[in-house]
N, C-alpha and C positions, 0 to 999 in steps of 0.2 A: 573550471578553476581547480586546479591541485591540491590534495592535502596540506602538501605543504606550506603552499602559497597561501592556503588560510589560514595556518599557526600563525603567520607574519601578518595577517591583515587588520588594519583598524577599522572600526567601523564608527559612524557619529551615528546616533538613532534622535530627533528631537522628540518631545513628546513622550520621554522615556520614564516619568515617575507612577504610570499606572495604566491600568486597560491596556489595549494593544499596543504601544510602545514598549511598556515593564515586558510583555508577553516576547515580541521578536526578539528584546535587549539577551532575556532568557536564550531563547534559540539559537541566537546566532554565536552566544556563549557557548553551547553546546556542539557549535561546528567547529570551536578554536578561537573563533575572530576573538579578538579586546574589543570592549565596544566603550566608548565617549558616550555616555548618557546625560541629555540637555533639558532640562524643567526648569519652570518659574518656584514649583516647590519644595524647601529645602527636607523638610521631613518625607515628601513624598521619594525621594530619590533614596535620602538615606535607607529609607524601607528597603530597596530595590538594592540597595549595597550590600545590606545585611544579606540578603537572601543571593544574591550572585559573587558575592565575593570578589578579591580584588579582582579580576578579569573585567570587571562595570567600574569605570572611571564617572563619577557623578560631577557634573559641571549645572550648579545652581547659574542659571541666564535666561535672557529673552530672547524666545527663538524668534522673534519677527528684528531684532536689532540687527541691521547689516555687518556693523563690526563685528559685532558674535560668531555670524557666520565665514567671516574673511578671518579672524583671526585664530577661531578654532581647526578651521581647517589649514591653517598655515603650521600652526603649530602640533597638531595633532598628523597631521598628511593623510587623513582616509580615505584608501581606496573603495568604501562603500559609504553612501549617504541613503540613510531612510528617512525620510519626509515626513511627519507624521502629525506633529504639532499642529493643535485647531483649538479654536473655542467654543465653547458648547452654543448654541443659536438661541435666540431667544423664540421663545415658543407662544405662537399669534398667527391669525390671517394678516394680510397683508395692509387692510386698514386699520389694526391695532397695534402697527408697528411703527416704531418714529424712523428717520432713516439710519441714526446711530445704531439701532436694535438692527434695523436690518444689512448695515453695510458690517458687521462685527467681524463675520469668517472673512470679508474679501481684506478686513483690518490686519485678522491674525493669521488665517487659514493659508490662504495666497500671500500675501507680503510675504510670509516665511517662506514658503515657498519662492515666489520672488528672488530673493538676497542669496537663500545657497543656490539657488541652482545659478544665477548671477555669477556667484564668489568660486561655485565650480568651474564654471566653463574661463574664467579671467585669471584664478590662482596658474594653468588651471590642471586637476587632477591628472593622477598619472593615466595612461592609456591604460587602457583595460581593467578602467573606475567604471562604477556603477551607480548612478542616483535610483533609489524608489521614491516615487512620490504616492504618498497616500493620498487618492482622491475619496468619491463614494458613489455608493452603486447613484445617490439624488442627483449624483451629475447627468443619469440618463434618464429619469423618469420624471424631475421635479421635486420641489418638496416646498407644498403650498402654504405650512405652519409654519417653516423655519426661515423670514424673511429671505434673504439674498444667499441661504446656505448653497444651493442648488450651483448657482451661478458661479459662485465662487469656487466650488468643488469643481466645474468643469474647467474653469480658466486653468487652476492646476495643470489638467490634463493637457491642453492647449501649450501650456509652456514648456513642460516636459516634449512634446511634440517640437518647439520651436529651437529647445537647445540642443536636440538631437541631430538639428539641420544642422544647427550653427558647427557641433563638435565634427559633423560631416567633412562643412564646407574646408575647417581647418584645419583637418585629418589629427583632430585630438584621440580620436579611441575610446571614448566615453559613452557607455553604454547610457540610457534611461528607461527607465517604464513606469509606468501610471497602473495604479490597481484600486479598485472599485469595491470597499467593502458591500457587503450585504448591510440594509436595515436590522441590528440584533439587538435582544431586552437586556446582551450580556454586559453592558459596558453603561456607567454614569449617563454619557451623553444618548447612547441608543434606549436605556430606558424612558427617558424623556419623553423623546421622537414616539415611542409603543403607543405610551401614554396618550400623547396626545393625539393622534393618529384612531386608536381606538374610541374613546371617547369624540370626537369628530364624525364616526361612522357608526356613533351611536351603539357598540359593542364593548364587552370586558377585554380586558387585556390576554386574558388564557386564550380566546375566542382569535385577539388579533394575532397573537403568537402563534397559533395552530397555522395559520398560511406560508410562515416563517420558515416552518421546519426542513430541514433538518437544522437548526441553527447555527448563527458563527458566532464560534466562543475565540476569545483572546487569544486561546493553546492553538488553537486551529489557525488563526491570524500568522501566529506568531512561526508557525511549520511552514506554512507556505511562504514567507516573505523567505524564512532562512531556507528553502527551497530552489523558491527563486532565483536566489542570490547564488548559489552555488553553481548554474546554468546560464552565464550571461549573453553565450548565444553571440551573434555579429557585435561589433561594435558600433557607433553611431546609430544606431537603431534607438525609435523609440517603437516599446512593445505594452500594450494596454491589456489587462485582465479586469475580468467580474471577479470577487469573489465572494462564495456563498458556502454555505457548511457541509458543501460538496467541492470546495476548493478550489484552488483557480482555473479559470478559463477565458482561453484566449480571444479578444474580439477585435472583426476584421479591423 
């Protein structure tokens, strides 16, 4: 992608009023793009305005609502969508969770996901658009405290995979790829996860943190998606990354 062509580009980011959404929203600021930032909270964005200035467009909404997604991207037209919006998991084995607690993330995580990449491929984006879906590394290993997170983090992946055929089949242009945070203690919802995970295996959290290392912070998140993003590579492809505080990498 062109200098140029990213002065001109908009980007939608959901998930943008904190942690690694506020983190990319920053980055991709710094490549040129405008970026549509999407949250449920209205102080949390304003923060995120203040500190990016007009270049961050804050849109107070719900990233799981399907019109949200059909009508921001109608009216916005971005050539890049970052996926990012999730709910924190409710933290339990699997017999102290009711199914409410445990279906939460396939509620918010996936639905959202659902609807834009849906509202992408039907509006649908211009050729040589870009979706990133934020999944997580629990899509490959599990994640036996946080009911159905795991499950729903993979379906993610799986759709991104699925609308990559579809843009194939009808020669849209539309790039996607799936990226796999790291477990980290840097983010609200990953200190949780440390927590409870430590405590589980009967160890301190400094203890579980040490197997972490080198850690992924927000800053780091947020370079490699605005990385990414800049490299789209074929079009119709979908292309899946780990990333860990050595950055992304590619898997088969």
């Amino acid at each position: 992608m062109s200098s140029s062509r990213q002065s001109q580009t908009t980007a939608v980011v959901t998930g943008a009023g904190r942690g690694f959404g506020s983190a990319i929203a920053a980055a991709l600021i710094d490549q040129g793009h405008q970026v549509v930032g999407v949250a449920r909270t209205a102080n949390d964005l304003a923060d995120v305005h203040r500190r990016l200035g007009a270049a961050f467009v804050p849109v107070v909404a719900d990233a799981t609502d399907a019109e949200t997604a059909r009508t921001l991207i109608e009216q916005h037209q971005p050539t890049l969508l970052v996926l990012n919006a999730g709910a924190t998991p409710a933290v339990g084995p699997v017999q102290e969770q009711s199914w409410e607690s445990f279906s939460r993330n396939w509620q918010v995580d996936t639905q959202h996901a659902f609807h834009w990449i849906r509202a992408a491929l039907r509006r649908p984006l211009t050729p040589g658009s870009l979706v990133v879906a934020i999944s997580s590394g629990a899509a490959l290993r599990g994640s036996p405290l946080s009911g159905g997170y795991s499950g729903a983090k993979a379906m993610i992946r799986f759709l991104a995979g699925y609308a990559a055929d579809e843009s194939r089949r009808a020669q849209l242009g539309i790039g996607f790829a799936t990226v796999l945070p790291q477990l980290t203690p840097a983010t609200e919802l990953g200190a949780a996860g440390v927590a409870a995970y430590a405590q589980r295996q009967g160890i301190d959290t400094t203890t579980f943190t040490a197997a972490l290392q080198p850690l992924l912070t927000p800053a780091i998140v947020g370079a490699e998606i605005a990385r990414l993003c800049q490299d789209i590579g074929d079009q119709d492809e979908h292309r899946v990354y780990e990333l860990t505080g050595h950055g992304l990498h590619a898997l088969a």
